[in-house]
C-alpha positions in Angstrom: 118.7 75.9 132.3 120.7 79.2 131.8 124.3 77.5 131.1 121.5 75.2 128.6 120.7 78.9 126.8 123.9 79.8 126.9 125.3 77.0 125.3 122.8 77.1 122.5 123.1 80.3 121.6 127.3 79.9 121.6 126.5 76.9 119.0 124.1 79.1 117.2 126.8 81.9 116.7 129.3 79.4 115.7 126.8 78.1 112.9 125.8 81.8 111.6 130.2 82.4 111.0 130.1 79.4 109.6 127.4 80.4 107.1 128.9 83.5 106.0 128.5 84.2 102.1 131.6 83.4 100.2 133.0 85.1 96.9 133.9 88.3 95.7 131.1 89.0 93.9 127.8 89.9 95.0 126.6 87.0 92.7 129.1 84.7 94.0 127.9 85.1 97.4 124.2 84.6 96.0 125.1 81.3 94.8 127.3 80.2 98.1 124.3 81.2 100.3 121.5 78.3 98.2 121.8 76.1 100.8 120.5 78.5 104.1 118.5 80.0 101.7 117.0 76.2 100.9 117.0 75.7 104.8 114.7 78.8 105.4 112.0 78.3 102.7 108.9 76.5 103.0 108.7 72.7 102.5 108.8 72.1 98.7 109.9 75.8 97.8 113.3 75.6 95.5 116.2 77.2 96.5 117.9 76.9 93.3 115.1 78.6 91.6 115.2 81.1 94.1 119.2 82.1 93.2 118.2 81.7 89.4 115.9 84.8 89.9 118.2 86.6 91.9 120.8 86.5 89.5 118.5 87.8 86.9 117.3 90.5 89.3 120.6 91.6 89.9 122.0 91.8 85.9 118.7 93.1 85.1 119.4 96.1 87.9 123.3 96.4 88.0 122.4 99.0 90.9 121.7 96.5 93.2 125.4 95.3 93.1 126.3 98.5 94.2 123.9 97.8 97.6 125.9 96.5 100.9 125.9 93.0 100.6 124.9 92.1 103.7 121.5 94.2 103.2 121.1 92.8 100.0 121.4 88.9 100.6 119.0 90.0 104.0 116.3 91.1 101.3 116.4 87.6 99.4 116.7 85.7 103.2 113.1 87.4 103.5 112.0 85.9 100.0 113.4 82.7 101.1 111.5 82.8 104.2 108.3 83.7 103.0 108.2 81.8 99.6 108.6 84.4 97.5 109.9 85.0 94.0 111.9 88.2 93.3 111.9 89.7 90.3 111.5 92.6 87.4 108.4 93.3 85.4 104.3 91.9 85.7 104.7 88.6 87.5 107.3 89.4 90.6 106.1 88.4 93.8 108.4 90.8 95.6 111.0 93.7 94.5 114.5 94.4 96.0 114.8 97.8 95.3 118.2 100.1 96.3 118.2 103.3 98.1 121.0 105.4 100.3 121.2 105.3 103.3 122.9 108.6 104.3 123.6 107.3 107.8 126.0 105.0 106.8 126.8 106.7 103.7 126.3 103.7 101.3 123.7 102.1 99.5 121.2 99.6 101.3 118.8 97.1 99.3 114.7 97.4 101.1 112.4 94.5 100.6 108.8 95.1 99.5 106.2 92.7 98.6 104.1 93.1 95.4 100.7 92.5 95.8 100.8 89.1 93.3 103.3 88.3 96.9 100.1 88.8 98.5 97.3 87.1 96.7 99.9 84.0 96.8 100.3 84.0 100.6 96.7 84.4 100.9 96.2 81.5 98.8 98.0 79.3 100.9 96.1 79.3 104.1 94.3 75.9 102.4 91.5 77.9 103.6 90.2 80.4 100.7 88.7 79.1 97.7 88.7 82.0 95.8 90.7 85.5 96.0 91.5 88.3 93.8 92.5 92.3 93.2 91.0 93.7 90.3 91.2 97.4 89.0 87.6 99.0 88.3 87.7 101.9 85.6 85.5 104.0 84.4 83.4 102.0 81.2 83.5 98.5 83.7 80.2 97.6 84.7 81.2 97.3 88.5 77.9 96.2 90.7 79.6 95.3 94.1 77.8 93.9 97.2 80.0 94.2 100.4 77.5 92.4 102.3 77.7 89.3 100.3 81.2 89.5 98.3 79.4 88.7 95.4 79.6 91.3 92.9 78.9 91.7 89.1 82.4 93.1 87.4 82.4 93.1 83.5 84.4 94.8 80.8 83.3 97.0 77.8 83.0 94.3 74.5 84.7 97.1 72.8 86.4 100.5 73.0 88.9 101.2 75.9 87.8 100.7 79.7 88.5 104.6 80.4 90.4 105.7 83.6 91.0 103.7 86.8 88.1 104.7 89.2 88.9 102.4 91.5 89.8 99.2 93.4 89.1 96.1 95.3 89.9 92.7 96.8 87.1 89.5 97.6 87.9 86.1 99.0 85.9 83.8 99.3 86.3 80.4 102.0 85.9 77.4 101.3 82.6 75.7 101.6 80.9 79.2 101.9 78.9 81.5 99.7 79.7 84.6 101.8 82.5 86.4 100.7 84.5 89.6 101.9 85.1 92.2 99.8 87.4 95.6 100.4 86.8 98.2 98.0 88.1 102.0 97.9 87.8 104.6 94.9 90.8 106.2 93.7 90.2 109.3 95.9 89.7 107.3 98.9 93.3 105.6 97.9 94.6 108.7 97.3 94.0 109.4 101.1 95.0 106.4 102.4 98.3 106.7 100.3 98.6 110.3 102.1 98.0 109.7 105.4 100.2 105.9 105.3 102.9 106.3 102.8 106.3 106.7 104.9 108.7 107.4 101.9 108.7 111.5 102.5 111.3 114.2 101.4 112.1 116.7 104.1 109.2 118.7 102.2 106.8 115.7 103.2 106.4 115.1 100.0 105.6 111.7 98.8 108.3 109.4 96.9 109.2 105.8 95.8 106.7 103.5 94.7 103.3 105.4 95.5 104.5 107.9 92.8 106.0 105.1 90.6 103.4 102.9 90.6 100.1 104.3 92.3 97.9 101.0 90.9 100.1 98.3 92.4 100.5 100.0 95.1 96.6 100.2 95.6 95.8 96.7 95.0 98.1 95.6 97.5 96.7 97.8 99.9 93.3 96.2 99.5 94.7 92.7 99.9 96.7 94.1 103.1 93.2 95.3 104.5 91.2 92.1 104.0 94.2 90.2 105.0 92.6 91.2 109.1 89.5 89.4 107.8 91.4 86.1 106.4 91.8 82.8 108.0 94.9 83.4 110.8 98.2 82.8 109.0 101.5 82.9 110.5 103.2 83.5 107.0 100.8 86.5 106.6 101.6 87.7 110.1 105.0 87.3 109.0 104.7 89.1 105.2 103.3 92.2 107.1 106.2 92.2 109.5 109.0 92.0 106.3 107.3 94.4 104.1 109.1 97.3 103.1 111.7 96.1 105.7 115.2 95.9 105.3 117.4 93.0 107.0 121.1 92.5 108.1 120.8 89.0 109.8 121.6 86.1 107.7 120.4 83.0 109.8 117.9 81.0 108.5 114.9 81.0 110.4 114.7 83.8 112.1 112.0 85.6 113.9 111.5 88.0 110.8 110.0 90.2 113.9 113.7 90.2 115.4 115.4 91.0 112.4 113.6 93.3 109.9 114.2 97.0 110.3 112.0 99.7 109.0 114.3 102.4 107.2 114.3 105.8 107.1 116.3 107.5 104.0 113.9 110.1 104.0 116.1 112.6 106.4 119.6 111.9 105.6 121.7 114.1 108.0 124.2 116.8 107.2 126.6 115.3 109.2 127.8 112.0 110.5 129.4 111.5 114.1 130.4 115.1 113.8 132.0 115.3 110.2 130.2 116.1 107.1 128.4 113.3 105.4 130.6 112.0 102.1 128.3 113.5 98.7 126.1 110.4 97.2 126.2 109.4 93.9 124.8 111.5 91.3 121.9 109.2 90.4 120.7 109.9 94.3 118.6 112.3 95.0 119.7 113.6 98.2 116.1 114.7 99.2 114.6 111.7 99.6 117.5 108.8 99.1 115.9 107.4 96.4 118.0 105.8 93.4 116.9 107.6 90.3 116.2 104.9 87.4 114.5 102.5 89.9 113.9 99.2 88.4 109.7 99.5 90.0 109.5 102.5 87.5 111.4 101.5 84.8 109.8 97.7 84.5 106.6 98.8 86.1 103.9 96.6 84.2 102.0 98.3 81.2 98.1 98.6 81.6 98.4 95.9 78.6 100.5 93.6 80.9 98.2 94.3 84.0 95.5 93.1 81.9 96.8 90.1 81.0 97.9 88.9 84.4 94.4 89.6 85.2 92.8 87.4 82.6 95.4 84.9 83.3 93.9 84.8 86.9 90.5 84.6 86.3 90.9 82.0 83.2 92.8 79.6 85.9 90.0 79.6 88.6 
């Protein structure tokens, strides 16, 4: 049985060098990877769609090309495994987003899934009937019911809808009128966000896409914490493993538990294997790693475009 192992694993190396990317561009390796990317997806997923994003993701954010490659093609591997859609502005399912990694003194690409990633993974369980995350602000008429997941959520006829107060997800399963319903106020997001977020300057100081985008942010942390009460999913089991994750392994299906790494570019160090560390680019900041200019800052969605993603959810169910 060991010589058996043995022997696969030999085969399996040989397949992986055969598999490497080709090209000199980052976009020519994109396109020269569709066909693992097609053999990691779910059934009926499109690879070719999938490299049609990432080609816009990367002209619309030329600082992804300046990411290692092999980190880079890692983060769409995890799209491709989870069904996901990467992309800039309101509708992307998951964001590729650079940073420096002072370790290895070069730029590394991190995956992180938006929460519209999450309300579509949720979704395909076969088991939930009904799930959203809504924003609650300060004119809504918000009556919620935890008990019962019902809940009576409407919007000022006319005037604006004030401040955002607050936040929450509710599924519902099929053939049942009980629903489960998370919901925190902005203060007790605010907390969560301090005692969870791990992208910290060596002041502790909070960076990256809690500042950028606090309101994404929090809706997907409401999803995340009903996810415990959701119908068992192995693609959800697997979303929570690759968030925020970044990946060097190329093979299609892989354990995403094996091969997603949780960075730190909050502490770069002074020095590297005893010499000084090279200067990043001036768009880093060398505090925290981060890339100034980031595309989830720059194409974050307006409160106009939030609010039409959320009427375009509630007009299709």
């Amino acid at each position: 049985m060991g010589s058996n192992l043995a022997q696969r694993v030999k085969q399996q190396n040989q397949q992986v060098q055969e598999r490497q990317p080709e090209g000199n561009t980052l976009e020519q390796q994109v396109r020269s990877m569709e066909a693992q990317f097609k053999l990691a997806m779910p059934r009926g997923a499109d690879a070719a769609q999938l490299v049609r994003d990432t080609i816009t993701v990367l002209r619309q954010n030329p600082k992804l090309m300046q990411c290692e490659p092999t980190s880079f093609l890692g983060a769409i591997m995890q799209c491709a495994q989870l069904g996901l859609r990467p992309g800039i502005g309101a509708l992307q399912q998951a964001h590729i987003l650079p940073f420096w990694n002072s370790r290895e003194r070069r730029f590394d690409a991190q995956f992180i899934i938006g929460y519209q990633g999450m309300l579509d993974l949720a979704n395909r369980s076969g088991e939930i009937d009904y799930v959203t995350a809504q924003l609650v602000c300060r004119n809504d008429e918000f009556i919620p019911d935890p008990m019962t997941g019902k809940h009576k959520h409407t919007y000022p006829a006319s005037g604006p809808r004030g401040d955002v107060i607050g936040y929450y997800c509710v599924f519902f399963r099929k053939d049942s009128d009980r629903g489960q319903m998370m919901y925190m106020s902005k203060e007790d997001m605010e907390n969560h966000r301090d005692l969870h977020a791990k992208a910290r300057n060596k002041q502790k100081e909070i960076f990256g896409p809690w500042v950028d985008n606090f309101d994404a942010m929090a809706l997907k942390t409401t999803i995340r914490l009903n996810f415990k009460y959701m119908p068992k999913s192995t693609q959800i089991e697997n979303a929570l493993v690759a968030d925020e994750s970044v990946r060097y392994d190329l093979t299609p299906q892989s354990d995403l538990v094996q091969v997603s790494e949780q960075p730190n570019f909050s502490e770069p160090p002074t020095q590297i294997n005893g010499q000084l560390a090279e200067e990043p680019p001036a768009n880093v900041n060398t505090d925290t790693g981060e890339v100034t200019g980031d595309p989830w800052k720059d194409n974050a969605p307006s409160p106009e475009e939030q609010e039409a993603i959320f009427a375009a959810e509630r007009e299709g169910r």
